[in-house]
DOVO-381058 format. One record per residue (C-alpha): residue in one letter; residue number from 1; z, y negated, x negated; chain. Coordinates in Angstrom, 1 decimal, m for minus. Layout:
<nodes>
NODE   lodren   doro       pz       py       px   drengu
NODE        a    NUM        Z        Y        X        A
...
</nodes>
This chain:
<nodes>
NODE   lodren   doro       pz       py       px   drengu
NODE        x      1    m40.3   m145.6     15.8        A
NODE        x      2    m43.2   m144.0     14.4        A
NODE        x      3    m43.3   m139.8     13.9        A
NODE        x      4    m42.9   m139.4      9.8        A
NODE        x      5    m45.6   m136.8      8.8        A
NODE        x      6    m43.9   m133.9      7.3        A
NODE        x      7    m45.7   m134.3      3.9        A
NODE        x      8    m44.8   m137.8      3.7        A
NODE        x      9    m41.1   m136.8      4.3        A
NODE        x     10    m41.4   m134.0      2.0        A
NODE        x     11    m42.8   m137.1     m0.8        A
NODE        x     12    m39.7   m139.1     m0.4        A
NODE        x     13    m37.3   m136.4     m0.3        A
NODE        x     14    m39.0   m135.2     m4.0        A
NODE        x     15    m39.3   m138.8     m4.9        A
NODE        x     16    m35.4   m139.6     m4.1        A
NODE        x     17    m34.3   m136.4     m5.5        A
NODE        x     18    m36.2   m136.7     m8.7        A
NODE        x     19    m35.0   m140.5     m9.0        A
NODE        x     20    m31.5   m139.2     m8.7        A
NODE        x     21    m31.9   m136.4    m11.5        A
NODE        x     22    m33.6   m138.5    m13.5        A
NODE        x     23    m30.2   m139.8    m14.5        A
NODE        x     24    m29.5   m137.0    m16.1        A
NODE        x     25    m32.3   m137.2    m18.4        A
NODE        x     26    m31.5   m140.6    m19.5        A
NODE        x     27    m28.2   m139.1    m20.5        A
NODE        x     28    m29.6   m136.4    m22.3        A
NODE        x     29    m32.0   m138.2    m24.0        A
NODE        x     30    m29.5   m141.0    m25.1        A
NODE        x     31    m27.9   m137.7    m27.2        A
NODE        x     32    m31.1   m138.0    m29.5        A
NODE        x     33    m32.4   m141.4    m29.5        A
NODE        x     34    m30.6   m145.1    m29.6        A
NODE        x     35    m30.8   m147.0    m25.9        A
NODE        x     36    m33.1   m150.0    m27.2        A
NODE        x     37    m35.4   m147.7    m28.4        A
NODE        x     38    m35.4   m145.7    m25.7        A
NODE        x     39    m35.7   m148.4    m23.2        A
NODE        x     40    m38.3   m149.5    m25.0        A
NODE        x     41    m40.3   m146.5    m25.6        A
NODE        x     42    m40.2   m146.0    m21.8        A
NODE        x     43    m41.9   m149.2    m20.5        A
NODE        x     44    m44.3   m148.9    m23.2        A
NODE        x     45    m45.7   m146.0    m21.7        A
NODE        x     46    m45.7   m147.4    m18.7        A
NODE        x     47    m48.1   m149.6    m19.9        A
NODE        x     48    m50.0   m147.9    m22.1        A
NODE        x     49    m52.4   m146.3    m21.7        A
NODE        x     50    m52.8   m147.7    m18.1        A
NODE        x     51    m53.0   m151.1    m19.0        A
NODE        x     52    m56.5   m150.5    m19.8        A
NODE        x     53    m57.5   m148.8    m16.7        A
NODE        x     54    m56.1   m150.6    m14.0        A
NODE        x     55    m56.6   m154.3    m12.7        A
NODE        x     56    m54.5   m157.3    m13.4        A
NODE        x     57    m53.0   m157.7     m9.8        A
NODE        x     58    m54.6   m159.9     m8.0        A
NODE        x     59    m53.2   m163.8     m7.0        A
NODE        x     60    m50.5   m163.4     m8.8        A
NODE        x     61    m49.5   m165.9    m11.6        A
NODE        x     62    m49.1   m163.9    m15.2        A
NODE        x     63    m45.7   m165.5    m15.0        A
NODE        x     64    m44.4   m163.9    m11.9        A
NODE        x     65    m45.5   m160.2    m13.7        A
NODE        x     66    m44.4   m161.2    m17.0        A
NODE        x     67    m40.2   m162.5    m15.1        A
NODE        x     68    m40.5   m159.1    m13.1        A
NODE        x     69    m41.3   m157.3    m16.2        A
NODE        x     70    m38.3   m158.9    m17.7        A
NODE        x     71    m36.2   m158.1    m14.9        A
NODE        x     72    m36.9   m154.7    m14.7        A
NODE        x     73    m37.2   m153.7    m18.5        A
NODE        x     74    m34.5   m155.7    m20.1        A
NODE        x     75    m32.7   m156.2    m16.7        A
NODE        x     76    m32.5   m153.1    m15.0        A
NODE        x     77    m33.5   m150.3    m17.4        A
NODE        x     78    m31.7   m151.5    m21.0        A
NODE        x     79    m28.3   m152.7    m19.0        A
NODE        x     80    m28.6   m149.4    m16.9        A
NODE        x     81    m29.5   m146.9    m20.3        A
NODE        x     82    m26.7   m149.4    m22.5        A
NODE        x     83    m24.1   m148.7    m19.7        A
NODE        x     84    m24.7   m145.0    m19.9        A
NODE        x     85    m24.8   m144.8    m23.6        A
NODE        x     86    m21.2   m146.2    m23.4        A
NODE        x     87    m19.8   m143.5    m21.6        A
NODE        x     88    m20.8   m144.0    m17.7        A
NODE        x     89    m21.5   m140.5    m16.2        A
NODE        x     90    m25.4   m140.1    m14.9        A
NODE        x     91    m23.7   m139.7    m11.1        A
NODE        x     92    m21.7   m142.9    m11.4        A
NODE        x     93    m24.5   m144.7    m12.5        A
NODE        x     94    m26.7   m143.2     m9.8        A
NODE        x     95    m24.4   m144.4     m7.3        A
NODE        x     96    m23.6   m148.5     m8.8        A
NODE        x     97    m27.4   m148.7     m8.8        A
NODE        x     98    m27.4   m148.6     m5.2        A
NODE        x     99    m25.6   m151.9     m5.0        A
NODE        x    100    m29.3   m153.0     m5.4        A
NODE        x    101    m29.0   m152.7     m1.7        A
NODE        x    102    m26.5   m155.1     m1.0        A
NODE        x    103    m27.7   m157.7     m3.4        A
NODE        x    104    m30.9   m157.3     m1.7        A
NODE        x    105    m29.5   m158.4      1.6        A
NODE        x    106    m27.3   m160.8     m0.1        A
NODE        x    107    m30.4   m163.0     m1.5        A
NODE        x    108    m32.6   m162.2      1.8        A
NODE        x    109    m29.7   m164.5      3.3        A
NODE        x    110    m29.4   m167.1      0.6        A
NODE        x    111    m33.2   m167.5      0.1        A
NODE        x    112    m35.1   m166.3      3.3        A
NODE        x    113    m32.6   m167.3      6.1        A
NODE        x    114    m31.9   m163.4      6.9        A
NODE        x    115    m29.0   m162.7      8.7        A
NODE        x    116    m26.7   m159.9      8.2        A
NODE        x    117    m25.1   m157.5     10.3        A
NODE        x    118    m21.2   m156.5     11.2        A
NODE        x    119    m21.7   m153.0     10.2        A
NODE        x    120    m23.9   m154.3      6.8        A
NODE        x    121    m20.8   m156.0      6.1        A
NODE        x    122    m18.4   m153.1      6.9        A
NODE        x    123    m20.1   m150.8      4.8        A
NODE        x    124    m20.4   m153.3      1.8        A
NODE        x    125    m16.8   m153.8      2.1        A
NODE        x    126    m16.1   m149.6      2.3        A
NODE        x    127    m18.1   m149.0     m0.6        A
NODE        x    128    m16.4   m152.3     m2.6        A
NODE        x    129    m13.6   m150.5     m2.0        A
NODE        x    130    m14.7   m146.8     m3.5        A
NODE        x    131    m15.8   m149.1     m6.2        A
NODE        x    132    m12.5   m150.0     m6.9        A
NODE        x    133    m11.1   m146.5     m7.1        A
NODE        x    134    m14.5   m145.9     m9.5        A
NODE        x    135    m13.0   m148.4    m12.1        A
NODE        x    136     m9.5   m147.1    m11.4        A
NODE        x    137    m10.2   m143.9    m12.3        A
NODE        x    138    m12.4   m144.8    m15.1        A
NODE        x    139    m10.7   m143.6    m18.3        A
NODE        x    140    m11.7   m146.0    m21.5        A
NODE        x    141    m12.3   m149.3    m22.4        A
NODE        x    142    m16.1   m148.7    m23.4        A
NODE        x    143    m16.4   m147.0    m19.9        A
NODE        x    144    m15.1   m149.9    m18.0        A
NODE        x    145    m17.4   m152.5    m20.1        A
NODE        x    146    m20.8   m149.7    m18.9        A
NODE        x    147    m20.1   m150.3    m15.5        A
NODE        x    148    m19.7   m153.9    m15.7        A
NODE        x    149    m23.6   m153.3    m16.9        A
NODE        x    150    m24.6   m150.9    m14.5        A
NODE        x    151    m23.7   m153.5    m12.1        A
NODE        x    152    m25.3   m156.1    m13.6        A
NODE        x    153    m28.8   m153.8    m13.7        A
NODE        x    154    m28.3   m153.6     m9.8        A
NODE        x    155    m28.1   m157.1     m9.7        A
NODE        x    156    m31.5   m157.5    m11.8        A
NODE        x    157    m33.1   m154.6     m9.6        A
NODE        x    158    m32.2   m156.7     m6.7        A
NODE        x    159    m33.7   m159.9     m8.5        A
NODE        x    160    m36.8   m157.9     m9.1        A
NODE        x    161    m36.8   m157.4     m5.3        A
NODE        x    162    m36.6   m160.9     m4.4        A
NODE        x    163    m39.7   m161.1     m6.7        A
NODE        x    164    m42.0   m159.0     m5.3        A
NODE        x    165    m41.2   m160.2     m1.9        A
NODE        x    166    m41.5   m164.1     m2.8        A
NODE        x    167    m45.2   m163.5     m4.7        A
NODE        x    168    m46.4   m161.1     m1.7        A
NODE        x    169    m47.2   m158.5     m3.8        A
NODE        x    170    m49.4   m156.2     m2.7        A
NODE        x    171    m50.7   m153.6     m5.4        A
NODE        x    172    m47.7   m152.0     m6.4        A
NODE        x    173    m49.0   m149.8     m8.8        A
NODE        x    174    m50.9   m152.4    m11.0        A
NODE        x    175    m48.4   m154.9    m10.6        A
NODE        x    176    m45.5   m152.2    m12.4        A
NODE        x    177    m48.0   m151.2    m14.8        A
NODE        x    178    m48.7   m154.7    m16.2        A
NODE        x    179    m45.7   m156.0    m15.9        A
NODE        x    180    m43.7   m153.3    m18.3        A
NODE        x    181    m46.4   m154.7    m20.3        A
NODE        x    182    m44.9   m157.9    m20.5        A
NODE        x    183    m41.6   m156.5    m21.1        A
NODE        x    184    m42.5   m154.4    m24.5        A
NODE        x    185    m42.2   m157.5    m26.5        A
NODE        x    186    m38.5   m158.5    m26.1        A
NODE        x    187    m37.5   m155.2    m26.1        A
NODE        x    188    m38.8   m154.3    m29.3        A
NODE        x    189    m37.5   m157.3    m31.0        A
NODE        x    190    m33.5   m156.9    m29.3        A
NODE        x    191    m34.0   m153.6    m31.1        A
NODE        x    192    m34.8   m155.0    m34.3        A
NODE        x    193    m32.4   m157.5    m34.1        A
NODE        x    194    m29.8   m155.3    m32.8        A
NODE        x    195    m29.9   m152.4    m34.5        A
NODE        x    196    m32.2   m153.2    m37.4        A
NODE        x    197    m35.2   m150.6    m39.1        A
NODE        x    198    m32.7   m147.6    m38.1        A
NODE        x    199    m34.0   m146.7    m34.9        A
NODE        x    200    m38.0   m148.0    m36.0        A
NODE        x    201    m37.4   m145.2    m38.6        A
NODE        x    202    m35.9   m142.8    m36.7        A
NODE        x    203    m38.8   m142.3    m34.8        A
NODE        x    204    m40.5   m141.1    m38.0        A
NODE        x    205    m37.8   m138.8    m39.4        A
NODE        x    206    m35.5   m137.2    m35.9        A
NODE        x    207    m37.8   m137.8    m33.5        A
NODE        x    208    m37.5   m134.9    m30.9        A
NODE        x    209    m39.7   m133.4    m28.2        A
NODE        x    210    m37.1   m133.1    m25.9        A
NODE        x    211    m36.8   m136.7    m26.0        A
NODE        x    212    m40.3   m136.7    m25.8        A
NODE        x    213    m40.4   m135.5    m22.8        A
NODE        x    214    m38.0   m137.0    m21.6        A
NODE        x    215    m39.3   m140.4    m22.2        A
NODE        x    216    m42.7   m139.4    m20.5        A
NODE        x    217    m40.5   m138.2    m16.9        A
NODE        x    218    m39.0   m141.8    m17.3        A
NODE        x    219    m42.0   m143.9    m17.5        A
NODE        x    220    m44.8   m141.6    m15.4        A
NODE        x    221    m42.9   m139.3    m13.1        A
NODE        x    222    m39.4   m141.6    m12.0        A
NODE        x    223    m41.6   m145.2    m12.6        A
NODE        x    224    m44.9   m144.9    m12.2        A
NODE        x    225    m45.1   m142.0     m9.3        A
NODE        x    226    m41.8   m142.9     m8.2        A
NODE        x    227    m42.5   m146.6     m7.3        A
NODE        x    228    m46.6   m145.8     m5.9        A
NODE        x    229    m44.6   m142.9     m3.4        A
NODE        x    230    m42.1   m145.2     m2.4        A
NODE        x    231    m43.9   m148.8     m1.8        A
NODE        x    232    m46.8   m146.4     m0.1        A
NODE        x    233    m44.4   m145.2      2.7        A
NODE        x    234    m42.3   m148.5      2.5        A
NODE        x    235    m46.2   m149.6      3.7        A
NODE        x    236    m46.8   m147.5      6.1        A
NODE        x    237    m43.3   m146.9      7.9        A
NODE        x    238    m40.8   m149.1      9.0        A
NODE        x    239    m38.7   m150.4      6.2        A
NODE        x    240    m35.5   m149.1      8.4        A
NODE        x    241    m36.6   m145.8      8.4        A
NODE        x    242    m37.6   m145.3      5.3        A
NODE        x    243    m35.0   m147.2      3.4        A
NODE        x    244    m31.6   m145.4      4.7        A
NODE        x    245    m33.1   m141.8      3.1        A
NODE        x    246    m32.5   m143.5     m0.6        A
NODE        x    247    m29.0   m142.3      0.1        A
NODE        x    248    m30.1   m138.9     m0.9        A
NODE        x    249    m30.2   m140.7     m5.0        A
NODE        x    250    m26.6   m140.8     m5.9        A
NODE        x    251    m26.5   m137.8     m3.4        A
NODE        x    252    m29.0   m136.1     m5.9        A
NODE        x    253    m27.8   m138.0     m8.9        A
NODE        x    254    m24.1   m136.9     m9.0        A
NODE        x    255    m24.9   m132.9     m8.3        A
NODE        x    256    m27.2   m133.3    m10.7        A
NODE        x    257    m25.2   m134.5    m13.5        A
NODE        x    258    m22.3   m131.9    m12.4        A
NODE        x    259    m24.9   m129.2    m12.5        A
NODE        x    260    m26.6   m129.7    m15.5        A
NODE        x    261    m24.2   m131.8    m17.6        A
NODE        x    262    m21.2   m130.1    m16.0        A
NODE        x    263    m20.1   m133.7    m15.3        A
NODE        x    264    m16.0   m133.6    m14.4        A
NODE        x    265    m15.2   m134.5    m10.6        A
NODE        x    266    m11.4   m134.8    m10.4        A
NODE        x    267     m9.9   m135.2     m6.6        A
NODE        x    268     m9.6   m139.1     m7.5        A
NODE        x    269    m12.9   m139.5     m8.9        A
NODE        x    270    m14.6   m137.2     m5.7        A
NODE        x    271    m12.5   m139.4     m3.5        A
NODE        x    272    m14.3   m142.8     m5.1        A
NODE        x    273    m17.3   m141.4     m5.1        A
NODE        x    274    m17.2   m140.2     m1.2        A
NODE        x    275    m15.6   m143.3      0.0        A
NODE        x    276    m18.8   m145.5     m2.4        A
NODE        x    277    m21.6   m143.3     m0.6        A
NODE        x    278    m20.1   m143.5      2.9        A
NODE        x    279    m20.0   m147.8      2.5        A
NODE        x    280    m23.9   m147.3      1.1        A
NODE        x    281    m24.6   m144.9      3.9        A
NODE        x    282    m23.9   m146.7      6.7        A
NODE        x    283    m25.4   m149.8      5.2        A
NODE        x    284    m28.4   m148.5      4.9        A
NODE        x    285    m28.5   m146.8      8.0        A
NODE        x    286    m27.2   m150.6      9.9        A
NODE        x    287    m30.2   m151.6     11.9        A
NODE        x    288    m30.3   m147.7     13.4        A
NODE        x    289    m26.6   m147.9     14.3        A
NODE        x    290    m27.2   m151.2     15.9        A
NODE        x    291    m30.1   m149.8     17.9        A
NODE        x    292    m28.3   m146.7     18.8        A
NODE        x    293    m25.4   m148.6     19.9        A
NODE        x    294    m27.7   m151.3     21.8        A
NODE        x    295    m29.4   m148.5     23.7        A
NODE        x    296    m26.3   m147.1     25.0        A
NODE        x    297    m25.1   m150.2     26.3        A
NODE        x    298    m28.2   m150.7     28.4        A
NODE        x    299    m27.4   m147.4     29.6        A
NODE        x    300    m24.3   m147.9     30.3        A
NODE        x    301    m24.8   m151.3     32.6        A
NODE        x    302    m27.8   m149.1     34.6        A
</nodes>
């Protein structure tokens, strides 16, 4: 196993933390701006005003970026911000993202012949279950129908994954950039056809700073920075030791939204939500339990 530098540790603990808290700024910002728009206004920016600075990636067909783009923007990020905007907490959401994870795995064995683990299993199963106290505990209608999307966004992240691993891809950066281009389009027009000229005008009449700002962390800070920090240490360290530290997201993601938007934790609801991260934890941390527990044995028969 190779030594982490201590400033690339330090990056992905700021990158996972930040990821996690951005949660709560998609909340917030949903209080002053409809989610169409919003998930729209993000990905524009993180094309523009890149998009005319940085490369088309390389050997890769326009419709590769242009599915990922759809994927990611009206996948991921507009089921993700729709879920939230009908009542799913930023720390729930934090944590069903991370199912990502297991549908990850789940195509790496459909597609690429992968194989997966007893303990991948065990902790898909623990955290099924949590998932299940989740949506027990969940208290309306709307909520129940937002996690059925956050859910679905994990399954498009996971998608977008399977993506970028088919078509090789190598420039992380660019290929993000130009493919939230792709995905402007489609959102704008679900917007319009939606919602109508409301939200269009909106922006022209109650458009905040706040959500602003907000909008600008989304796209360049938890996008942008987030996914060049990440793919760069995915790069240059074993996936297995980078990967299990993205259990510090929900981590950060439900003491953020506690902290800041005094987000209730009932004994129930902490319950779910310990029993969830335990089921991601030890799936992500799999292949070092399986090396621990491989070592020892060798020990053991010396």
């Amino acid at each position: 196993m190779i030594k982490m530098d201590l400033r690339d540790l330090l990056l992905i603990l700021v990158v996972t933390v930040m990821w996690g808290s951005n949660y709560s700024v998609i909340d917030i910002s949903l209080d002053g701006i409809d989610p169409y728009m919003l998930t729209a206004l993000r990905l524009t920016f993180c094309a523009f005003p890149l998009v005319f600075f940085v490369p088309k990636p390389k050997n890769i067909s326009s419709s590769t970026i242009a599915l990922y783009g759809f994927l990611f923007g009206v996948g991921m990020c507009w089921l993700m911000n729709y879920g939230m905007f009908l009542g799913v907490s930023a720390g729930v959401t934090s944590l069903l993202l991370q199912f990502s994870a297991f549908f990850t795995v789940i195509w790496g064995v459909m597609l690429f012949g992968e194989k997966m683990s007893g303990i991948q299993v065990a902790g898909i199963l623990l955290a099924l279950v949590g998932l299940m106290f989740i949506i027990n505990v969940t208290e309306t209608q709307g909520q129940s129908h937002g996690l059925f999307l956050i859910l679905l966004a994990a399954l498009c992240w996971s998608l977008c994954n399977v993506v970028i691993k088919k078509s090789k891809v190598i420039d992380i950066f660019s290929f993000v950039v130009w493919s939230s281009l792709y995905a402007i389009a489609p959102l704008y027009l679900m917007t319009y056809w939606a919602r109508g000229a409301a939200p269009f005008q909106a922006l022209l009449t109650d458009f905040k700073a706040p959500v602003l700002l907000s909008i600008l962390f989304q796209a360049y800070v938890a996008t942008i920075f987030g996914y060049w920090a990440w793919n760069r240490l995915i790069r240059k360290y074993p996936a297995s030791q980078v990967a299990p530290l993205s259990i510090i997201i929900p981590i950060s993601g439900i003491v953020t939204s506690w902290y800041v938007l005094d987000e209730p934790i009932g004994g129930e609801k902490l319950f779910a939500l310990v029993l969830t991260v335990l089921g991601i934890a030890l799936f992500m941390c799999a292949p070092k339990i399986a090396n621990c527990i491989a070592e020892s044995a060798l020990r053991h028969r010396k």
